[in-house]
C-alpha positions as CSV (number, residue, x, y, z in Angstrom):
1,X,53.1,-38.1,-26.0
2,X,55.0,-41.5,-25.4
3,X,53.8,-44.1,-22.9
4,X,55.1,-47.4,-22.4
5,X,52.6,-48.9,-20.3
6,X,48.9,-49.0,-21.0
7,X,45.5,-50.3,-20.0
8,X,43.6,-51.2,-23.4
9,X,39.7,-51.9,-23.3
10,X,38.9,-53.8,-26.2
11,X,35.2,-55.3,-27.5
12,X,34.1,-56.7,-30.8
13,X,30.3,-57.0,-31.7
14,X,27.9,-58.1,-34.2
15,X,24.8,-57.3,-34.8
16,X,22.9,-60.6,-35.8
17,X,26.2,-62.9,-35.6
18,X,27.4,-63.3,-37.4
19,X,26.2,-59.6,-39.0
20,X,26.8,-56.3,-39.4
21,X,30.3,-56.0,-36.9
22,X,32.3,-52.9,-35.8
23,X,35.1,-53.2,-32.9
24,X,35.9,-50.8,-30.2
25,X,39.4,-50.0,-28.0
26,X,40.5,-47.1,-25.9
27,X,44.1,-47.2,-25.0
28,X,44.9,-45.5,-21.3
29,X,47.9,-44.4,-20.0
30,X,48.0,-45.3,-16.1
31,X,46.3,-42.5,-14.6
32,X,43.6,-43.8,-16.9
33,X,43.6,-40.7,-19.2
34,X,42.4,-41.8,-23.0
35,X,45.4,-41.4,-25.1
36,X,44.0,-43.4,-28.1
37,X,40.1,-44.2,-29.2
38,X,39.5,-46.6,-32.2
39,X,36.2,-47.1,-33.9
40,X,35.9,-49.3,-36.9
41,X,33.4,-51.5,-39.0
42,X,34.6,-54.7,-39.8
43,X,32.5,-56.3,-42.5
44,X,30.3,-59.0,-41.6
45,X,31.6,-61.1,-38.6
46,X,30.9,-63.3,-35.8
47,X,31.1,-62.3,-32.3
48,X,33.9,-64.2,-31.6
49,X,35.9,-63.0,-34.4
50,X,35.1,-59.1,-33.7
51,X,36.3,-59.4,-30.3
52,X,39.9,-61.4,-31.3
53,X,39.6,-58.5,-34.2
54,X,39.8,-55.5,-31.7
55,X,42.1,-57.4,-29.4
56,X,44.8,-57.9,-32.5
57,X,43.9,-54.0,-33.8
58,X,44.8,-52.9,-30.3
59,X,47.8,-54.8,-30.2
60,X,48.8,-53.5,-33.2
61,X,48.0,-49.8,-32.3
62,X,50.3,-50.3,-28.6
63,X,52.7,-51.6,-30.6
64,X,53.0,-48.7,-33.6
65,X,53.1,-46.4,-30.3
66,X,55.5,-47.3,-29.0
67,X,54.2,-49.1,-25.8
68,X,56.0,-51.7,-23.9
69,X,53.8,-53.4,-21.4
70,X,49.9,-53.6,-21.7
71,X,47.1,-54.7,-19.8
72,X,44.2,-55.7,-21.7
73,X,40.7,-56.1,-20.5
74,X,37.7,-57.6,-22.5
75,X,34.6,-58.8,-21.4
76,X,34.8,-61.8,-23.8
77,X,35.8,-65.1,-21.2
78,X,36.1,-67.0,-24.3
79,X,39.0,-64.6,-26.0
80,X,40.8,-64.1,-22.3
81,X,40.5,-68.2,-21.7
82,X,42.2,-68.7,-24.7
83,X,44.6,-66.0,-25.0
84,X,45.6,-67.5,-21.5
85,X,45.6,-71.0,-22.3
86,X,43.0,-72.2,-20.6
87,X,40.5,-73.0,-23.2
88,X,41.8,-74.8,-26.3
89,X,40.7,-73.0,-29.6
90,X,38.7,-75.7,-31.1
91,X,36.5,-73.7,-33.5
92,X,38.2,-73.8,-37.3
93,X,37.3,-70.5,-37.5
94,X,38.5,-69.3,-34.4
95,X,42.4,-70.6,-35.1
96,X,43.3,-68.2,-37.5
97,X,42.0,-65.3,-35.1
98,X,43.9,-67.0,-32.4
99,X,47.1,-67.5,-34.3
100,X,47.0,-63.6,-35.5
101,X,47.0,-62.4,-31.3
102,X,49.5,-64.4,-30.1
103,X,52.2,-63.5,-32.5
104,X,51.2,-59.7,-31.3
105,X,51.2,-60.7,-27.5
106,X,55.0,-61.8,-27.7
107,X,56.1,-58.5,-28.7
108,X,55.7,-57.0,-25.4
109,X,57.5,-56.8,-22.5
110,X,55.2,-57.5,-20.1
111,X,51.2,-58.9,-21.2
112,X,48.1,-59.3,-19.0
113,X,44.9,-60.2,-20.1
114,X,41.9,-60.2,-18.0
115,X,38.4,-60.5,-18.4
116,X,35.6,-57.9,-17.0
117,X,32.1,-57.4,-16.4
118,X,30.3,-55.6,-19.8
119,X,29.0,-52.8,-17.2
120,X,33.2,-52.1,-16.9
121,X,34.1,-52.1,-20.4
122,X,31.6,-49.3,-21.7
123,X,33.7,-47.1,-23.8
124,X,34.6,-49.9,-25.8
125,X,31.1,-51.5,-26.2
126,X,30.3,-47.9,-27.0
127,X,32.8,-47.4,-30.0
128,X,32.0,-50.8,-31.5
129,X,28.7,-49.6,-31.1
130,X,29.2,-46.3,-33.0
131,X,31.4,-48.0,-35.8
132,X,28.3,-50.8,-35.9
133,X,26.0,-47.7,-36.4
134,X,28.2,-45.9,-38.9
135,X,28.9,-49.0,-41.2
């Protein structure tokens, strides 16, 4: 199945952070059917660096499928402020993270980024959750 536009719920956690980190997406098509669901452990991370971790994964999974225009949602302000532009990445640690989305963000058509609630980004705090668990 081909879609070229999608809603992608990312999240990135660490238990201890930084710790033990796993990162979470679901990619929907518009009716807001699951198409894709991505669980992995990610070594020993930050917060911050899960969450720009699952964003750049996702990207890179829209992209491999073929996908056009995206809207992403995270429940990180930080990552969305940035992304945006509205925040300056400051942290030395954060650049690199940073500079590996933005690259990934061109590529698209058309990009949103917005952030949500945790209470509406569930299935994604649920897979980081599971990869966390399965480490």
């Amino acid at each position: 199945m081909s879609i070229e536009e999608a809603i992608i719920y990312t999240d990135g956690g660490s238990r201890g952070n930084p710790g033990e980190a796993g990162i979470g997406i679901t990619i929907q098509d518009q009716e807001g059917n699951e198409v894709r669901a991505i669980s992995q452990y990610i070594g020993d991370q930050t917060n911050n660096v899960s969450e720009y971790k699952a964003l750049s994964r996702a990207l890179e999974i829209a992209l491999d499928m073929g996908i056009k225009r995206v809207t992403c949602y995270l429940d990180s302000e930080l990552v969305v402020k940035q992304v945006k532009g509205q925040y300056k990445v400051k942290n030395e640690r954060m650049i690199p993270m940073y500079n590996m989305v933005m690259p990934l963000v061109k590529k698209f058509e058309s990009f949103a980024i917005e952030h949500v609630r945790r209470e509406q980004n569930k299935r994604a705090d649920e897979l980081a959750n599971i990869a966390m668990d399965r480490k």
